[in-house]
N, C-alpha and C positions, 0 to 999 in steps of 0.2 A: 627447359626447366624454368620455371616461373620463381622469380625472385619475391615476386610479393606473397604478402600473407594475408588471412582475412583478419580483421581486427579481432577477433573473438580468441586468436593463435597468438598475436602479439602483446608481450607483457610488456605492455601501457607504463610506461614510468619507472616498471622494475630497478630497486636500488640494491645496486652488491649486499646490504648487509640483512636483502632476504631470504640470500641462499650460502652465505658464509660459513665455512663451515669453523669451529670455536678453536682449532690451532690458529689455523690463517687469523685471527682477529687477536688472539692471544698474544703471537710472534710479531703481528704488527706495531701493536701498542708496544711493546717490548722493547722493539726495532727502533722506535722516534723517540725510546727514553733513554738510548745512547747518545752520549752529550756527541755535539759536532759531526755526527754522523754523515744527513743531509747536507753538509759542507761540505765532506771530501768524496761523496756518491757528485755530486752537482761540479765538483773539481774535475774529477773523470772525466765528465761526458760535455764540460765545458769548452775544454782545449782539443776539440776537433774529430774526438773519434765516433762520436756519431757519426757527425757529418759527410768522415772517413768511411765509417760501414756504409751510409747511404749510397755514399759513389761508386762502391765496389757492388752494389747488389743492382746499381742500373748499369755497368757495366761487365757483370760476370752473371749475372742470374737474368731472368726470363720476368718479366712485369705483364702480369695477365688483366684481361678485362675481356668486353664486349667481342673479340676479335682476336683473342689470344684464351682456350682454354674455356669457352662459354662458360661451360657446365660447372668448371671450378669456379670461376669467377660468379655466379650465379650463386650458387651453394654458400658462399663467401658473404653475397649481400642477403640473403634468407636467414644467415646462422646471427648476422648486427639485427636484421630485423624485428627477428622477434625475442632480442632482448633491446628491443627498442632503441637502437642505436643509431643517430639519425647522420654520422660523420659515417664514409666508407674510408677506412686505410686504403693504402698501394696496397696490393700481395702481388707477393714474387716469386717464383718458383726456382729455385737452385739444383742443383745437382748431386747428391749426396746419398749413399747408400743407405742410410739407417732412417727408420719413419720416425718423424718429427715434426717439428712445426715451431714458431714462436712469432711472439706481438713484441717488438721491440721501437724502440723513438718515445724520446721524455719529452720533446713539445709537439709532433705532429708521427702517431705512434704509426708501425706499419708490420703487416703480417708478412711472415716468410716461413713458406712449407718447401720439404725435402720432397724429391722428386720419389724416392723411395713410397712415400706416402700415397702419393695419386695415383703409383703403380698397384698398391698393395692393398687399398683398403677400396671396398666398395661405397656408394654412393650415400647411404644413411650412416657411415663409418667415418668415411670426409666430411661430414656435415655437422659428426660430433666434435671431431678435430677442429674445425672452424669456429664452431661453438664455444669451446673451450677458451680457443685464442680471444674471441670477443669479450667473454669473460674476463682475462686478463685485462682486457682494455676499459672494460665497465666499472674494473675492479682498482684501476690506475694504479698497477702492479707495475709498468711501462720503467717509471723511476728507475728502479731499484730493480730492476732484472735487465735493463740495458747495462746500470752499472756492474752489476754483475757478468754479463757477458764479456765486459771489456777485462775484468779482472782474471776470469779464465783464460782471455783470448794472451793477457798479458804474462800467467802464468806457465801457459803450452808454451811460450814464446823465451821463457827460462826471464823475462825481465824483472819478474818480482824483487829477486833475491837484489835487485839493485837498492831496493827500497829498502835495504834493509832496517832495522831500528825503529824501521813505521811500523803502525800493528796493522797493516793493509792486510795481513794474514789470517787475524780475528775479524775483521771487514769482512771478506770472502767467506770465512766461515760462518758469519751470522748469518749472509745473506743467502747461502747456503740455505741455512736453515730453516729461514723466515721462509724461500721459495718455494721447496718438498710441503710445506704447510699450507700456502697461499694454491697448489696446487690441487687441493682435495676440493676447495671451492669452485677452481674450475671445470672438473671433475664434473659438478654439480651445475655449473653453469651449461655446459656441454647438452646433459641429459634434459636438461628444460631445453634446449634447441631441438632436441633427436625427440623427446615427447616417451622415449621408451628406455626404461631402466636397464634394458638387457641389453640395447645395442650400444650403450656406454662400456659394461662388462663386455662386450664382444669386441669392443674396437681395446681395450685394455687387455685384452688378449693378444691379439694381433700383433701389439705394441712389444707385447712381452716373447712371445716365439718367434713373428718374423715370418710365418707363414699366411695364406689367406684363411677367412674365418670358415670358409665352406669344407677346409682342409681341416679341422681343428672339433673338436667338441666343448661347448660354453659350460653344458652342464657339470662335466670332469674338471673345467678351469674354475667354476663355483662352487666344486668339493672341494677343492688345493687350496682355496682361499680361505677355508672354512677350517682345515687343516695348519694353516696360518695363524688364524685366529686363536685356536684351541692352545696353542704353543707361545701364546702372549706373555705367558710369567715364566718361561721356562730359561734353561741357560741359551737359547737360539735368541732369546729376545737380546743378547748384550752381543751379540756377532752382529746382529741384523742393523744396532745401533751405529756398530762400526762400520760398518759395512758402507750406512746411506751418509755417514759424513761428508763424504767428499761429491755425492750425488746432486745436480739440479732436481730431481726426480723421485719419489719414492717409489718402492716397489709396487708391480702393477698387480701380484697377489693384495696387496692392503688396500689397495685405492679402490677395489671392488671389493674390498668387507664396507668402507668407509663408506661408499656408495648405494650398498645396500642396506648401511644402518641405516643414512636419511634416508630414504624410502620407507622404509618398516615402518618410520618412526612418525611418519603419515606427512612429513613440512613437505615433500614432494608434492603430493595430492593437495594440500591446503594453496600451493602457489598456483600450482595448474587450474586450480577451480576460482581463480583469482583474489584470494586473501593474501597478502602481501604487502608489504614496505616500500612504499615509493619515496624517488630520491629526495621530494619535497620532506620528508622528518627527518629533521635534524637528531642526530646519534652520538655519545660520547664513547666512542669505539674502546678507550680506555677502561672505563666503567663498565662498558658491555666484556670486557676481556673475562672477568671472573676471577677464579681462584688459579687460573691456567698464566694468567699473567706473571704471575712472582715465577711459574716455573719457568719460563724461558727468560724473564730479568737472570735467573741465577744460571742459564745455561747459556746466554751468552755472557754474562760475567767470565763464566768459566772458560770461553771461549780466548777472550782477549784474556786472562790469566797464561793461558796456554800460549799466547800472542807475546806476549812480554807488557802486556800494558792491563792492571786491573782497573776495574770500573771509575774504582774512588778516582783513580789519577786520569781516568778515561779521558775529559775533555785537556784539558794540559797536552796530555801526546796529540790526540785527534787534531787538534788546533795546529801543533808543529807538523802533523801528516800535512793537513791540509797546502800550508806554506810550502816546503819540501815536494808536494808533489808536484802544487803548479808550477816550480821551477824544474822540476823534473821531467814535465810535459812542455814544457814551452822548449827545450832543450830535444827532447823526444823529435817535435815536428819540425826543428831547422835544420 
C-alpha cells in the first residue's frame, strides 16, 4: 500500500474549522468560557500521567511502523496525508476486545488503536478509523481528551471520591460533553480521508454491532438511523439524553444521521472539489459558535450546579481544585 497521495487527493492546508461540525464549535467555545478550566485540565497531565500512559503503551502495547503492521502503519500515514498533516504520531496497537481507537498526548500527540479494530474492520474501514483520529489531531482535541482519559482512568480506579469538595465531577462531565460533540467532526474528518460517505456509515456500523460489515446490511442500519431521527421530539429523546451522559461517544445510529446531514447539505462536495478554509484565516471560534453557544454555557453551568460548584463561584473553587489537586498529584506519584 502506498502511503502517498497525489496532490489533487490531498487537502492542501485544510483547517479544522472546514469541516466542524457547529456542536463541536459550540461546546468548545463553551469549554474555554469556564473560568480556570485549562489550569486544572494542564494540572492533570502535568504531574506525570501522560508521561505514565506513554511508558505503559511502549511497554505493554505493540508500536508499529515500516516493519511492524505495514499496511496499518501505511493507512496511518495516508489518512495524516491527506488531511495534510505533515508530523506522523507513534501508533500503537494494544490488546483490547472492543473497536476503538484514539489520539491522545497534549505536547507530542500519539494514536492508539484496539486490536479488536484491525481484526474487525476491513481496509477502507481502518482508514476511516485513522482518519478520524487525525482529525482529532488537526483538531487539537489532544488537550482535553488526554485530560479526559486521565479522569476516567482516575474514576474506574474509585480515586475520584478522594477529591472530594472539587467539582472535578462537573470537569468530567463537561468534557464529557464537549467530546460526544467534538466527535461528529471527526466523523467528518474520517469521510474526507475514505472520500465515500457510505463507508464512514459502514464502519459506524460495525462500531455499533461488533460484527463484520459483509455480515451486516448498511441499507437497514440507514433506516434504524432514520428511525432515530424521526423520534427526535419524542419522550425517547430525554432517555437517550440520559443515556450518552456518562458516554465519551455518541450513539453510532445519530452520527450517521449527522453524517448524512453534511453530505445532503453539499459542504462535503464543496471541500472535495477544493472550496475550503485553510489554517492561514484566522477565525473567532467564539463568534463563529452562534446561538448554540448560550446552549451549552448553560448546560454546563448546569453541569457544575450538579457538581456542587455554580458557574458565578466557578473560578474561586476551580482555582482551589487546581491547588488541591497538585498536591494531590504530587502525593499520588511518591
Amino acid at each position: 500500500m502506498d502511503a502517498t497521495l497525489p496532490e489533487d487527493q490531498r487537502l492542501i492546508g485544510i483547517s479544522p474549522k472546514a469541516y466542524e461540525h457547529p456542536a463541536d464549535r459550540a461546546a468548545t467555545a463553551a469549554l474555554h468560557s469556564v473560568p480556570m478550566l485549562d489550569t486544572v485540565v494542564r494540572r492533570l497531565i502535568e504531574y506525570g500521567y501522560e508521561r505514565a500512559l506513554r511508558q505503559e503503551l511502549l511497554s505493554g502495547s505493540v508500536r508499529l511502523g515500516p516493519d511492524q503492521l505495514p499496511e496499518v502503519w501505511a493507512s496511518h500515514k495516508a489518512a495524516l496525508a491527506r488531511l495534510d498533516i505533515a508530523d506522523v504520531p507513534d501508533l500503537y496497537l494494544t490488546q483490547f476486545p472492543i473497536t476503538n481507537a484514539a489520539a491522545i498526548g497534549s505536547g507530542s500527540p500519539m494514536v492508539l488503536i484496539n486490536s479488536r479494530t484491525v481484526e474487525l474492520l476491513d481496509e477502507l474501514e481502518l482508514r476511516t478509523v485513522l482518519g478520524h483520529e487525525a482529525g482529532h489531531i488537526l483538531s487539537d482535541h489532544v488537550l482535553y481528551r488526554t485530560a479526559l482519559m486521565i479522569l476516567l482512568s482516575l474514576s474506574a480506579f474509585r480515586r475520584l471520591p478522594v477529591l472530594a469538595g472539587l467539582p472535578l465531577v462537573g470537569v468530567r462531565l463537561a468534557l464529557l460533553e464537549w467530546f460526544r460533540a467534538a466527535e461528529l467532526s471527526c466523523d467528518r474528518a474520517g469521510t474526507l480521508v475514505n472520500r465515500d460517505p457510505l463507508v464512514t456509515c459502514r464502519t459506524l456500523m460495525v462500531l455499533a454491532g461488533g460484527a463484520t460489515s459483509r455480515k451486516l446490511s448498511l441499507n437497514a442500519f440507514i433506516r434504524q438511523a432514520g428511525e432515530y431521527d424521526d423520534q427526535e421530539w419524542s419522550f425517547d429523546r430525554v432517555a437517550r439524553l440520559r443515556t450518552e451522559l456518562g458516554m465519551t461517544h455518541g450513539h453510532p445510529v445519530r452520527r450517521v444521521n449527522e453524517v448524512m446531514k453534511w453530505v445532503h447539505s453539499g459542504e462535503y462536495d464543496r471541500i472535495v472539489r477544493g472550496d475550503y478554509r485553510t489554517r492561514e484565516e484566522s477565525a473567532d471560534a467564539r463568534a463563529e459558535a452562534g446561538a448554540a453557544f448560550d446552549f451549552y454555557v448553560e448546560r454546563f453551568r448546569g453541569l457544575f450546579k450538579d457538581a456542587g460548584a455554580g458557574m458565578e463561584k466557578a473560578g474561586d473553587r476551580m482555582t482551589e481544585a487546581a491547588e488541591k489537586l497538585t498536591e494531590w498529584l504530587r502525593g499520588a506519584r511518591g
